[in-house]
N, C-alpha and C positions, 0 to 999 in steps of 0.2 A: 866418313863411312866406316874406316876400318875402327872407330871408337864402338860403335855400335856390334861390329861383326865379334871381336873380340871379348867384350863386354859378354856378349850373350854366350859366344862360345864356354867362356869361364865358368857362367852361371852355370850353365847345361853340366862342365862336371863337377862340378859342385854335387848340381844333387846327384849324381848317378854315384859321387862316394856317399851323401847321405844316405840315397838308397840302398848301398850294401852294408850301409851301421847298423839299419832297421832292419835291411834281413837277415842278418845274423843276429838281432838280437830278439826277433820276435823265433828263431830257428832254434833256440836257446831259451823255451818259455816254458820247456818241463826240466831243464836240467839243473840241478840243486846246487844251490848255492852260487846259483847266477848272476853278475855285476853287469844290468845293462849298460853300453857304452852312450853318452851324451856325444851329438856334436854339434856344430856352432857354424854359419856362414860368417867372415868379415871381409874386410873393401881391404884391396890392398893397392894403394898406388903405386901406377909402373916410374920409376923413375928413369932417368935419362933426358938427354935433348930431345925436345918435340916431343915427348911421349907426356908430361907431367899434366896433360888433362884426361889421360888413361888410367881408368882402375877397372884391376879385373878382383871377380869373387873366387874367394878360398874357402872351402869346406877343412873346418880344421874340428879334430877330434879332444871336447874339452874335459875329457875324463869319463869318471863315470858312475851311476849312479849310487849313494851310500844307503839306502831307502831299506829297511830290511825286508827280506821275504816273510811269507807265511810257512812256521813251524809245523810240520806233520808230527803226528806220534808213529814212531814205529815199532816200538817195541823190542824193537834188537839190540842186544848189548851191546855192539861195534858200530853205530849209528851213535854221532854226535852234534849235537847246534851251535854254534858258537853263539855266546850273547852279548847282547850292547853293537858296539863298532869292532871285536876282537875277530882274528884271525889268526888261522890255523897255520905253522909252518913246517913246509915241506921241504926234500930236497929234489931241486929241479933236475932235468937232465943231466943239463950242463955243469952239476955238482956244487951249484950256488944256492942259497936258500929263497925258499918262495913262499908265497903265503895266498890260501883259499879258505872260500866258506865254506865248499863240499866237505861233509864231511862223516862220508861213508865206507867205513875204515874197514880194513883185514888183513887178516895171515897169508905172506906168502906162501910157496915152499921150499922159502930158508927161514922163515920164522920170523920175518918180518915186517912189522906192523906197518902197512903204507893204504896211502887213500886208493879211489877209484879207479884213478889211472895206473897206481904200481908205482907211484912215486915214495919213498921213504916219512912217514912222518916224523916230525924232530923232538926231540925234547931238548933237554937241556941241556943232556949231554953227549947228543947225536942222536939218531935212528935207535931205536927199543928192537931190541931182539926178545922173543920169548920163547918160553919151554917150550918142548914137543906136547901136547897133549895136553895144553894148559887152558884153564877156561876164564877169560879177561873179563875185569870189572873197570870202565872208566868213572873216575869220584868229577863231581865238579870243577874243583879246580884244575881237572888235567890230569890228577894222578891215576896211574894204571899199574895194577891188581892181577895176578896171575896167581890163580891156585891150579895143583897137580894132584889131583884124587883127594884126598884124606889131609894134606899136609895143609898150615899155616898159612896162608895169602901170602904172598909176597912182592914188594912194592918193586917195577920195575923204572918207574920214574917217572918224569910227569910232563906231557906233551907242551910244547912251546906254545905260548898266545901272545898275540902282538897286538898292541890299539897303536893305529894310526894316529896322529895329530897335524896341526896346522903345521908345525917345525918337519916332521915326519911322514911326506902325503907319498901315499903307494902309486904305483902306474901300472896298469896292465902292459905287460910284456908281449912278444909273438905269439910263445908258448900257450896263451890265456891265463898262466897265472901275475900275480902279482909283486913287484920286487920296491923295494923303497929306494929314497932317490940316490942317483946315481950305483945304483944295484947294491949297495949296503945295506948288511942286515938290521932289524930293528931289533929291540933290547925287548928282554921278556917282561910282558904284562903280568905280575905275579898276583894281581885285583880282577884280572878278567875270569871269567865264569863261563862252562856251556853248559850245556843239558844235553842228560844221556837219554839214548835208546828215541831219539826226536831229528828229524832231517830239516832243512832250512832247506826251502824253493826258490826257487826264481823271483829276481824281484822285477821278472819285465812284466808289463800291464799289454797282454796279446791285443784290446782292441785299441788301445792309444797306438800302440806300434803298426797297426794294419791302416788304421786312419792317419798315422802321419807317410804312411809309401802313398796312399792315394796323393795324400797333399802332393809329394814331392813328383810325381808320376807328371800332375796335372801344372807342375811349377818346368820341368823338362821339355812338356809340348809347349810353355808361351817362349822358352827360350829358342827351339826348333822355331815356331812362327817368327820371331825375331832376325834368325838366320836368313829365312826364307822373302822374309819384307826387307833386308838388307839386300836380298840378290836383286832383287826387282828392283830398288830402288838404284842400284849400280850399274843393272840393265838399260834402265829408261833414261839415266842421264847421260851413258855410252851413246843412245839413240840420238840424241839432243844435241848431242855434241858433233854428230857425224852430220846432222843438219845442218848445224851452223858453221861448218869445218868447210 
């Protein structure tokens, strides 16, 4: 009996963490540069004495998806796409380097060039400070262009891009961005390429993500029935028992 009770209870949360992968990630189907999260059910046997014909299910989180979004044009000079598998690197809070697709950049007010959230973007040689009054040009490769009225362009330096690889695979973090393993930084992709004044979307697919809660919704009630033909069935053999007792 308790194989069954167990069993089902596991499954049940199981999916109620799939279901909050999918609601966060279909919650995240207009925000740019979005990395749907995959996840994965597997068996996992309980061991110990008497238990080794127990397995309960684990909802484990297998990464997530590299699938690129759809490119917008937008026309703004501080709007950047990362292209291929490259990514952007920031500095996180925590003063470690992190890396995202968003990349919808601007001026603080210290003159600071950082994405969306106010995070620092990196180059090479830290965080890019720029003039007061300056008007930014990003080149493809990353480099950035600051002219001051009448005067010269001047190259302020050129934003960090990183391509993941098999040796080198990134993990989303708490924060939502991304860090490489064991939180070391990755070495600059000096081949990777974006495009300016272009935004990169979400790459969640809003009705796969809305038809996979239904799945899991309707996979949660056969575990709940499960629960519920386990109590009855521990009911009716208590009964059975008190007869024959």
């Amino acid at each position: 009996m308790d194989r069954m009770i167990y069993t089902a209870m596991t499954g049940a949360s199981a999916s109620m963490h799939r279901q909050q992968v999918l609601a966060n990630n279909l919650a995240n189907a207009s925000t740019p540069g979005f990395r749907a999260e995959l996840s994965t059910f597997r068996a996992v046997p309980v061991r110990g004495d008497g238990a080794s014909t127990r397995v309960f299910a684990l909802e484990a989180t297998a990464g997530h998806s590299e699938t690129p979004g759809a490119i917008s044009q937008t026309g703004r000079d501080l709007d950047v796409a990362a292209r291929g598998n490259a990514y952007f690197a920031v500095q996180g809070l925590d003063g470690t380097e992190a890396y995202t697709r968003a990349g919808a950049l601007e001026v603080n007010t210290d003159g600071t060039l950082v994405n969306a959230q106010g995070l620092p973007m990196l180059s090479d040689g830290g965080p890019l400070v720029v003039p007061p009054n300056a008007t930014l040009g990003i080149g493809e490769d990353g480099s950035v262009t600051a002219r001051v009225g009448n005067q010269p362009p001047q190259v302020l330096g050129r934003l960090k891009l990183v391509t993941p690889d098999a040796d080198n695979r990134l993990q989303r973090s708490e924060d939502g961005l991304f860090r490489g393993p064991q939180g070391t930084a990755l070495p600059a992709d000096t081949q990777a390429r974006m495009q300016s004044g272009a935004l990169e979307g979400s790459n969640v697919n809003p009705i796969e993500a809305m038809v996979g809660m239904i799945a899991v919704a309707r996979q949660f009630e056969v575990q709940m029935r499960m629960l519920q033909n386990g109590e009855k069935n521990d009911q009716t053999a208590s009964r059975l028992l008190s007869l024959n007792g």
